[in-house]
Steps between C-alpha positions, in 0.01 A plus 500: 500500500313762295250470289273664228168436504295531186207579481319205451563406871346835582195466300457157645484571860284869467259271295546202689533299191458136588733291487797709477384747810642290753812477439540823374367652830720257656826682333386821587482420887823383513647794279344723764736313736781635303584818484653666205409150290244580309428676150282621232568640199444871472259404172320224702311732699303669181433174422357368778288778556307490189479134533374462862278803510194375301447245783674657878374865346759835488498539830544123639779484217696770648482387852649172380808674358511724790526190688714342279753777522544398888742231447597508119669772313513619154787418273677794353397564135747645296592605068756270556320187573203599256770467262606125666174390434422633197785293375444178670420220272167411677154556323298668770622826557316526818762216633781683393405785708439248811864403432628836408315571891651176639836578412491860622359415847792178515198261518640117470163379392142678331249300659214451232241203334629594207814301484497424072530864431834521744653209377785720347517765718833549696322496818375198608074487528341250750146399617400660838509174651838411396605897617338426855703139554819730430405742700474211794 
């Protein structure tokens, strides 16, 4: 299975944000298991920086994503699927894009807390937990 992750799983295990860092960490591991299963979207990393930096600092920040980049890839961004999600009838933008991202990179899920905001999206969004039982 591939998967998308958003960012909020990110955030929550380079802040270890209780109570959500477990089983995001817990997806992660078992994504670096898999090969060639794992995502971001090319915008989530911008994001994530500027988020995550105030607290790990520039340079612990980068050495996440360096780390990151070990077992998950990128997801091609292209005109074409700014223009997808740019006409997707959801009200965050940002979610479009994770879509747009999902769809490029043939992701069959976008692993995220944020499930309300996905609720229309054409790719289905699920917790990390519920992710990691699929996964096992």
């Amino acid at each position: 299975m591939r998967v998308l992750l958003d960012a909020d799983v990110l955030i929550d295990v380079a802040l270890n944000r209780a109570p959500y860092v477990e089983s995001a960490a817990a997806l992660l591991d078992e994504l670096e298991r898999r090969p060639g299963s794992a995502f971001i979207a090319w915008h989530t990393i911008s994001n994530f920086y500027y988020l995550v930096v105030p607290c790990r600092g520039r340079k612990g920040t980068r050495e996440f994503l360096l780390d990151l980049t070990d077992f998950v890839d990128v997801a091609p961004g292209t005109v074409q699927g700014l223009r997808f999600a740019a006409r997707l009838p959801l009200r965050d933008f940002e979610v479009a894009l994770q879509v747009a991202a999902a769809l490029a990179c043939g992701a069959e899920v976008i692993a995220t807390r944020n499930l309300r905001d996905y609720a229309k999206a054409p790719v289905r969004a699920a917790a990390p937990e519920v992710v990691l039982r699929e996964l096992r």
